[in-house]
Every structure is written in structure tokens, then in C-alpha cells.
Backbone bond lengths (Angstrom), bond angles and torsions (degrees), N, CA, C in turn:
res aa  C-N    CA-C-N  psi(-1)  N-CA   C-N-CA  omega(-1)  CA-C   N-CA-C  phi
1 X - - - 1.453 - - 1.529 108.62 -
2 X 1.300 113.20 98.21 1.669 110.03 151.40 1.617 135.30 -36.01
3 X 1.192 113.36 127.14 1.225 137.82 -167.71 2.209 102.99 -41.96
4 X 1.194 101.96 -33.95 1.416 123.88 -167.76 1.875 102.54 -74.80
5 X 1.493 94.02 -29.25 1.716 97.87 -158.85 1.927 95.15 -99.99
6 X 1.016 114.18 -0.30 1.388 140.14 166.66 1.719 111.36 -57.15
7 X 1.478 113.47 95.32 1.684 99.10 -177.29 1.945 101.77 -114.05
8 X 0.903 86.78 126.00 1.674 92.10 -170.47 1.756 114.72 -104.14
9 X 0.973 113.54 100.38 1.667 106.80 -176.35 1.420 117.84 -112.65
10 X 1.323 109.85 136.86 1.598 130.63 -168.19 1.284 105.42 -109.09
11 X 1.249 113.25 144.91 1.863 114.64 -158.34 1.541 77.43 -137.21
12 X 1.284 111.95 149.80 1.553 118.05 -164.79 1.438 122.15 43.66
13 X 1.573 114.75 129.49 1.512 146.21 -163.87 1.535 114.09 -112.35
14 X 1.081 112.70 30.99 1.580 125.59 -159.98 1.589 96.15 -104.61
15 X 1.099 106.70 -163.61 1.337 119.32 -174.38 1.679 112.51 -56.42
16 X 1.496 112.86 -56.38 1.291 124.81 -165.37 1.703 89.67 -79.49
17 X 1.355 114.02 -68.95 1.865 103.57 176.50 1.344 119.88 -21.14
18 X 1.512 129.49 -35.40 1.083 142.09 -111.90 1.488 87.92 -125.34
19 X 1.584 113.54 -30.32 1.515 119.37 -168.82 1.609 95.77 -86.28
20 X 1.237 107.95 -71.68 1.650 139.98 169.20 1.604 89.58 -16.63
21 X 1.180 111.50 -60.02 1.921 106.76 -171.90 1.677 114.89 -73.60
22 X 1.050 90.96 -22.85 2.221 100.54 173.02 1.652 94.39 -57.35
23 X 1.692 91.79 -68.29 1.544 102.41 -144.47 1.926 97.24 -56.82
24 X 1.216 119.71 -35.74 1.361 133.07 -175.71 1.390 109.75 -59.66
25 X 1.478 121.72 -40.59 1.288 129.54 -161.82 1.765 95.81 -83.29
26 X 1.631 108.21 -51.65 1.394 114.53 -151.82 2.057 96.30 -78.32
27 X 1.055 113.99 -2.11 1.488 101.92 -172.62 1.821 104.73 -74.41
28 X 0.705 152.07 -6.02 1.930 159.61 -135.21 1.258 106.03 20.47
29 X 1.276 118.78 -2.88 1.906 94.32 145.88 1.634 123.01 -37.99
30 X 1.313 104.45 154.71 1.432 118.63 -171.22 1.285 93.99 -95.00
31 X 1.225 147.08 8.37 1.303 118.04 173.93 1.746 123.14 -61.34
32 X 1.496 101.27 155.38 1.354 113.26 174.19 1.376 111.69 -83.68
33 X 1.704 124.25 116.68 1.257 123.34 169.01 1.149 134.43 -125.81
34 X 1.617 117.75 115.84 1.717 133.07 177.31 1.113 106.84 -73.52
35 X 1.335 133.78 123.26 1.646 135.15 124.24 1.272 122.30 -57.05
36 X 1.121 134.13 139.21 1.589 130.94 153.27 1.596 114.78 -128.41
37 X 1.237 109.77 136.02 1.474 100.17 158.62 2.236 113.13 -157.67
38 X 0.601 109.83 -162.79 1.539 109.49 -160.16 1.348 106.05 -84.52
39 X 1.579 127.04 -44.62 1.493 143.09 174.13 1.354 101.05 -61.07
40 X 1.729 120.28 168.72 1.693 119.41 138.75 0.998 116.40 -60.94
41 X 1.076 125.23 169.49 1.443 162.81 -170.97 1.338 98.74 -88.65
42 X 1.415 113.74 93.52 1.774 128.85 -169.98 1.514 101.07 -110.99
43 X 1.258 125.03 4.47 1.227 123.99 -166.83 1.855 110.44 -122.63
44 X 1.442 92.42 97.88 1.891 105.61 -179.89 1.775 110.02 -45.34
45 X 1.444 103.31 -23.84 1.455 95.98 -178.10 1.821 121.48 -85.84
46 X 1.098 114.80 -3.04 1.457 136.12 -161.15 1.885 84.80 -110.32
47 X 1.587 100.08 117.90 1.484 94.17 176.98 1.376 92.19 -74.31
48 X 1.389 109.33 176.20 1.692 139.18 157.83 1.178 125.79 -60.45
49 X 1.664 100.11 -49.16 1.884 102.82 178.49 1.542 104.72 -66.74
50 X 1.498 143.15 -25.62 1.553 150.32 173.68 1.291 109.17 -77.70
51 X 1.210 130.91 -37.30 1.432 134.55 163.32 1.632 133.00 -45.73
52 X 1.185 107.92 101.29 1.474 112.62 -177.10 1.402 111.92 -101.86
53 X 1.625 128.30 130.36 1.622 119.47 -176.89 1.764 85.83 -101.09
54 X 1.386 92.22 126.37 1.760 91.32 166.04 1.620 98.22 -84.78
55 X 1.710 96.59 145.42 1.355 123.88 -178.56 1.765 120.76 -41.02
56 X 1.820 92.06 -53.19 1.690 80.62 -171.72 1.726 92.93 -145.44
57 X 1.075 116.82 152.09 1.440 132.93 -176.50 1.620 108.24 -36.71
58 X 1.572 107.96 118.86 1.174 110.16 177.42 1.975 108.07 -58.71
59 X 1.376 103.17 134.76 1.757 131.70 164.17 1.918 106.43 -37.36
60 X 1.172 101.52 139.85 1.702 106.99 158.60 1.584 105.14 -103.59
61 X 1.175 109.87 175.65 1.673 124.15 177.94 1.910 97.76 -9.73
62 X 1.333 107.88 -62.84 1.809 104.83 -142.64 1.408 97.47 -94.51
63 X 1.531 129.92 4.76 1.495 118.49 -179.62 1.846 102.33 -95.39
64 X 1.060 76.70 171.82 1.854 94.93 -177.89 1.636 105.45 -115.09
65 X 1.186 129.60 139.04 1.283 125.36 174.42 1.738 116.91 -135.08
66 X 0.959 75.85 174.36 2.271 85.81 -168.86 1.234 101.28 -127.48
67 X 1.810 116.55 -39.81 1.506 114.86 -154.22 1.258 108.88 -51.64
68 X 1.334 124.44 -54.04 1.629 122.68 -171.31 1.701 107.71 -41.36
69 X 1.247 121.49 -39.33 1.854 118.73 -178.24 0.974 96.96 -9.65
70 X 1.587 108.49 -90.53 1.399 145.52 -161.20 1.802 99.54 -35.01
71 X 1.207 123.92 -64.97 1.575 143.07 -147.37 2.175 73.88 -72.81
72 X 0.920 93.48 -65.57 1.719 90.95 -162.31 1.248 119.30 -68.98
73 X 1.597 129.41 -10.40 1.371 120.82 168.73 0.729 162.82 6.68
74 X 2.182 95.34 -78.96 1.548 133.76 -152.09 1.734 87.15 -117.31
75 X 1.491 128.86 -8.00 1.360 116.32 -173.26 1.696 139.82 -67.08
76 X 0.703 103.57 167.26 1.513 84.87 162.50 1.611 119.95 -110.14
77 X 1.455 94.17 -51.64 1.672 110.90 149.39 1.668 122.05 -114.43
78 X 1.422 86.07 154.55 1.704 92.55 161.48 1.532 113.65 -127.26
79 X 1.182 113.71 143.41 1.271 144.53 162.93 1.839 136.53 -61.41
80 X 1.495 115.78 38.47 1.433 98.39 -151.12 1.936 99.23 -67.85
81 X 1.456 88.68 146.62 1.183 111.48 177.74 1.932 110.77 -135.78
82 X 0.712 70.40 7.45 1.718 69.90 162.55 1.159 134.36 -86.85
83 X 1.842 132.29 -166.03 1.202 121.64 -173.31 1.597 104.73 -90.46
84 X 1.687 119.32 176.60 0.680 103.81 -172.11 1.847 130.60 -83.54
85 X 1.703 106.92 -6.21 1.180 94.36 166.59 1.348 132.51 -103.23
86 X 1.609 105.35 38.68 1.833 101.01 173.02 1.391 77.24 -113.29
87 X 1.227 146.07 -5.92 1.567 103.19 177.51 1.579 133.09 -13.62
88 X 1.586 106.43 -61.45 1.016 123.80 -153.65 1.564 128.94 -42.24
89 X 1.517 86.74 -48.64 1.874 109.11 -177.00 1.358 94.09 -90.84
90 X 1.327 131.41 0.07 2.057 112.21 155.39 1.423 103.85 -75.69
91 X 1.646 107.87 -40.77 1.337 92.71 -165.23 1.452 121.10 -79.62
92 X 1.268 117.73 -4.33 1.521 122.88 -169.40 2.140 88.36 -88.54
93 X 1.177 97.02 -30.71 1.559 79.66 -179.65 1.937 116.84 -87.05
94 X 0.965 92.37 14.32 1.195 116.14 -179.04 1.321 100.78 -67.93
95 X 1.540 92.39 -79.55 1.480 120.91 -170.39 1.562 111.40 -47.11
């Protein structure tokens, strides 16, 4: 697998997302890289075309979620960068 055919997606835009997408962007690997996170895209350094708005407010402990499907699809990897109690519903869309 070529470096180019490589789609790498980062789930949370926060501080640590935020690093994770520098260091990813600034290496000149060709990989393809998505951000997603629940807010806009408030951050001038995060292009637009990498910027994903997830659909609807990420779940606490007792919700169930779907949105990630979609975001995790087409990846090859994902990146969680979120807090620690949405893990759950990334990883079920994982699976």
C-alpha cells in the first residue's frame, strides 16, 4: 500500500487531535488526513478540505451513536482523540 492510498482519520480537534494532525500533515508523507469533531472548525491551522463537522453531538456514557460509521468507513486508520468517555461509540463503529 502506497503512502498516498493511506487515509488516516482523527476523531477529536482538541488539543491532542490538533497536535496528531500537525505532526501528520507536516511529515511530506502523502497520506490523506480527516479531522472530525462536533464544533466548527475554529482552528486557521486545520485546512477545510481535512475538516470533517460530525453530524450530531457526540453521546455521554448512556447514549448510543451511529455518526462515527460514516467518518470511519473509507479509513484505514483512526486516531481517537477524544475524551475518555465517548470512547465507546468510536469503537463500536470501528468494529
Amino acid at each position: 500500500m502506497k503512502n498516498q492510498d493511506i487515509h488516516i482519520g482523527i476523531v477529536g480537534a482538541g488539543n491532542i487531535g490538533f497536535a496528531i494532525y500537525q505532526l501528520l500533515v507536516s511529515t511530506g508523507e502523502k497520506y490523506k488526513v480527516s479531522i472530525a469533531d462536533q464544533i466548527e472548525n475554529k482552528n486557521v491551522f486545520i485546512s477545510e478540505e481535512h475538516y470533517v463537522k460530525l453530524k450530531v453531538t457526540i453521546p455521554t456514557y448512556e447514549g448510543e451513536s451511529t455518526q462515527f460509521n460514516e467518518f470511519v468507513n473509507d479509513k484505514t486508520l483512526i486516531i481517537n482523540a477524544l475524551p475518555f468517555h465517548q470512547n465507546i461509540n468510536l469503537y463500536k463503529a470501528c468494529l
